[in-house]
N, C-alpha and C positions, 0 to 999 in steps of 0.2 A: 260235347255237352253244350246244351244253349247256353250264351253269354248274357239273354234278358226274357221277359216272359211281360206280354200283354198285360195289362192292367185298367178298369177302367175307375173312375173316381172311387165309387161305392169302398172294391176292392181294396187300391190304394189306402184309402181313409182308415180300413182296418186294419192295414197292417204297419203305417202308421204310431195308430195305436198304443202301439206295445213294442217300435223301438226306435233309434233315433233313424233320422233318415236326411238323407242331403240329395241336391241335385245338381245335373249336367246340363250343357246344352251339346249336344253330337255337333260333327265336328261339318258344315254344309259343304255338302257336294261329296263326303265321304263315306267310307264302310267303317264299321266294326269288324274285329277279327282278333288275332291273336301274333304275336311277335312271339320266335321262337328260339332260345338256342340252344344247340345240343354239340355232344362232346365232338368235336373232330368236323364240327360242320360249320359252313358262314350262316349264319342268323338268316330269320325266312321271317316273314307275315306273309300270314293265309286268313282271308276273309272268313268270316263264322261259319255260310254255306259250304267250303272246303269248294269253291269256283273257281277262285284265283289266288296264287300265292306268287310274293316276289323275293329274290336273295338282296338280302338290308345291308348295305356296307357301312360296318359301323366299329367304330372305337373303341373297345372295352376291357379293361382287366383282363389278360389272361384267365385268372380263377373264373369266370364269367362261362368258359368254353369249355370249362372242366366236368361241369353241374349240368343238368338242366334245369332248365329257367322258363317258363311260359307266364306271359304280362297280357293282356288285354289291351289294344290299342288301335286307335283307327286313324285311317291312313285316305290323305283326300291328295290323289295324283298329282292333278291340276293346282294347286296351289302348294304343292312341295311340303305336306306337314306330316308326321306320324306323332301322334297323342299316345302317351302312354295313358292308363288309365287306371288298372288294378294289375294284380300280381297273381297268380293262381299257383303257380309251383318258383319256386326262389330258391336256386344252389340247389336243387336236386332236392326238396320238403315240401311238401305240398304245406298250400294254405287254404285251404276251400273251408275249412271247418276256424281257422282263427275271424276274428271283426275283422270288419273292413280298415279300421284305424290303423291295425298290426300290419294288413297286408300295403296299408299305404306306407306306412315305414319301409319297406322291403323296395316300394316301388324309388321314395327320394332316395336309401342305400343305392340302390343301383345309379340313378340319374348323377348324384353329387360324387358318387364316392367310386364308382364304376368305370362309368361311359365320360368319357372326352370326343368335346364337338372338334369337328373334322369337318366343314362343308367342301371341301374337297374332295375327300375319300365320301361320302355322302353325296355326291354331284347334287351337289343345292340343296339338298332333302335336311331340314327343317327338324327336330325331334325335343320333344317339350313334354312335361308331364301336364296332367289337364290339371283342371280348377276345379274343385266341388263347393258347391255353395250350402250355406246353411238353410233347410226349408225355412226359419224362421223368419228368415230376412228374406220372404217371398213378399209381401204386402209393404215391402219397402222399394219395392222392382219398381220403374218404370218401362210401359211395352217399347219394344226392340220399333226399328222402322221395318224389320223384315223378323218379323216370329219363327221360330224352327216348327218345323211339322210335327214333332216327335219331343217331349222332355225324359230324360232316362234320372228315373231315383233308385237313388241307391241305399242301400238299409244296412247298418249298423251289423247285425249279424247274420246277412244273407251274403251271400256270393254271386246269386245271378240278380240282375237290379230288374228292376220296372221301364216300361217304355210307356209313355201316355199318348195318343194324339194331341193335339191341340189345334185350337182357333184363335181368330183374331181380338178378342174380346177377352179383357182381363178383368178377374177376379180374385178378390183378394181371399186370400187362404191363411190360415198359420195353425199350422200340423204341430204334434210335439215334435220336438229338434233340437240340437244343442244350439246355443246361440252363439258360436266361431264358424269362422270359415275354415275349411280344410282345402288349404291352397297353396301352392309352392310353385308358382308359376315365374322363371327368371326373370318373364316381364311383366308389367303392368295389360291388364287386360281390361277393356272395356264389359260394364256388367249386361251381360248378353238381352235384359229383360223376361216376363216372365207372360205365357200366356196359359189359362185356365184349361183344361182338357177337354175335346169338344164332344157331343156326347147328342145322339141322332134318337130315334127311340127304340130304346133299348128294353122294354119292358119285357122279363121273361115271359115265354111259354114253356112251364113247368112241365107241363105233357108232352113233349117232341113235337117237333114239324120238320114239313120238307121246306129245305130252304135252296136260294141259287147261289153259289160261292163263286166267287174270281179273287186268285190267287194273289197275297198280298206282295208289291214289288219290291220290298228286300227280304223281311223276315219268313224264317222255313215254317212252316207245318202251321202257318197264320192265317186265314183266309176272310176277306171280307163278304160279308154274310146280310142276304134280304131274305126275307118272310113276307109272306102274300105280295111282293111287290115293295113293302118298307126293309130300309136297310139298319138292319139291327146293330152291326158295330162289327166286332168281329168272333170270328171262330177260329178253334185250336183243334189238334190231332194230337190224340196220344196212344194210338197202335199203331204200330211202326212200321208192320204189314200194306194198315191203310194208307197211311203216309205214303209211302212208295205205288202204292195204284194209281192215289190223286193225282200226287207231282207225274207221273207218265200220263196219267188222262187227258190230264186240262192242258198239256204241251201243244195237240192239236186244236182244241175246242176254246180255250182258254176262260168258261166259264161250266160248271156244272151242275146239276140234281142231287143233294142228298138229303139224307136221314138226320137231324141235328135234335139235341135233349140237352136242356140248361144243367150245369154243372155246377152244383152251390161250391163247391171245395175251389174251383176256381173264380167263380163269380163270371164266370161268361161261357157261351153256348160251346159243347164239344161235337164232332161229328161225327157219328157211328158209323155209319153205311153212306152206299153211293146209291141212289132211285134207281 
C-alpha cells in the first residue's frame, strides 16, 4: 500500500478543508518505508518501493515480537537515523481506519514504553520519533537555509499523507489546523522552515492529450509529465497492469509517449495508455 499520494496546492487546499492537517519535513538524504516486526523474526525496514530492506537491531519488549507491528519510518543511511513516523498495525490491530492522533499514541507507547536505546546493539543507528507541526503555525516559519524538496501533510483522518514539491520562495498559508504541535521529539529540534509548493503550469486539458513522462526518482506509479513541450507537474497510474508495462518500458528508454486525461477525483492528470 502506498505510504503518501501526490498532491498539488488546489487539491491539498480541499482537503484541508474538512479536517485538521499537520506537517513533516522528510528526513534529507533519506527513504520512506516501513519498520517491521513479526513473531519469531528480528525486525526489517523495507523501503516503500519493496527495493531494499535491512534487519534493525533493536531493543524492545519481548511482547513487541509476539504481535505484529508495522510503523512507517524513514531511514537516511549516511547519517545513522531511522524516524518513526506513523503506526499502521500496533500488537497485532490494525490502525488504518483510527485518526492519526490514536495511531500517534501507539507510535510514543512503543518509543517510551517499548523500545530501550542500545547504540551498541544498534551499531550507532540513531531511532527518534519524528516531529509534526501544526499547519497553523506555517506563517510563523521562517525559510530553512536549505528548503526540503518535498513537504509530506499529514491529515487527521487519513492514513496515507500528502507529499507537496516545493521551491525556494515562501508564502504564507494558514490552512484550518489545530493550533498544538504534535511532537515528542527526546530532543530539541531546530524548526526545519517552511517552503510554499512550487507549481509550473498546470492548467488542465480536460480532453486528454499525449504527453512525454520520465519516471519520478523515488515515488512509484509517479511520473513527471510535459504537454506540447510544457511540463505539467505530474502524473499517476492506477491500473496496475499499466504500472508494470511503464516501470519495464522506460528501464531502457527512460522517458516515454502516452495517452494522459485529467482526473477531477484526484485533481492531477492519470495515464491511460502508452502512444
Amino acid at each position: 500500500m502506498r505510504i503518501s499520494q501526490y498532491a498539488d496546492l488546489n487539491f491539498a487546499a480541499k482537503k484541508m478543508e474538512r479536517d485538521l492537517w499537520y506537517w513533516l519535513e522528510p528526513v534529507g538524504g533519506g527513504r520512506v518505508g516501513f519498520l517491521v516486526f513479526r513473531p519469531g523474526q528480528p525486525a526489517i525496514w523495507i523501503d516503500e518501493q519493496f527495493k531494499q530492506s535491512y534487519i534493525v537491531q533493536i531493543r524492545t519488549s519481548s511482547a513487541i515480537y509476539q504481535k505484529t507491528s508495522v510503523f512507517i519510518a524513514s531511514l537516511n543511511k549516511t547519517d545513522g537515523l531511522l524516524r518513526i513516523e506513523d503506526a499502521w498495525i500496533y500488537a497485532g490491530k490494525s490502525h488504518l481506519e483510527s485518526p492519526f492522533t490514536q495511531r500517534w499514541d501507539c507510535v510514543l507507547d512503543f518509543f517510551f514504553d517499548s523500545y530501550k536505546e542500545d547504540l551498541k546493539l544498534q551499531q550507532g543507528l540513531r531511532i527518534e520519533p519524528a516531529i509534526f507541526h501544526s499547519l497553523s503555525k506555517i506563517d510563523e516559519l521562517h525559510l530553512a537555509k536549505s528548503v526540503p524538496a518535498v513537504l509530506f501533510a499529514q491529515g487527521e483522518s487519513a492514513f496515507r499523507r500528502l507529499r507537496v514539491q516545493m521551491y525556494n520562495e515562501f508564502s504564507a498559508v494558514t490552512p484550518k489546523a489545530p493550533a498544538s504541535i504534535i511532537s515528542t521529539a527526546p530532543k530539541s529540534k531546530k524548526s526545519p522552515g517552511f517552503a510554499a509548493p512550487m507549481f509550473v503550469d498546470d492548467t488542465p486539458d480536460q480532453n486528454g492529450s499525449i504527453a512525454r513522462i520520465v519516471a519520478h526518482e523515488e515515488y512509484p506509479d509517479t511520473y513527471n509529465i510535459w504537454i506540447n513541450g510544457v511540463k505539467k507537474g505530474y502524473a499517476a497510474v492506477q491500473d496496475l497492469a499499466l504500472s508494470r508495462e511503464l516501470r519495464s518500458a522506460i528501464k531502457d528508454v527512460k522517458e516515454l509517449l502516452v495517452n494522459v486525461a485529467w482526473n477531477d477525483e484526484f485533481n492531477m492528470y492519470e495515464i491511460l495508455s502508452r502512444v
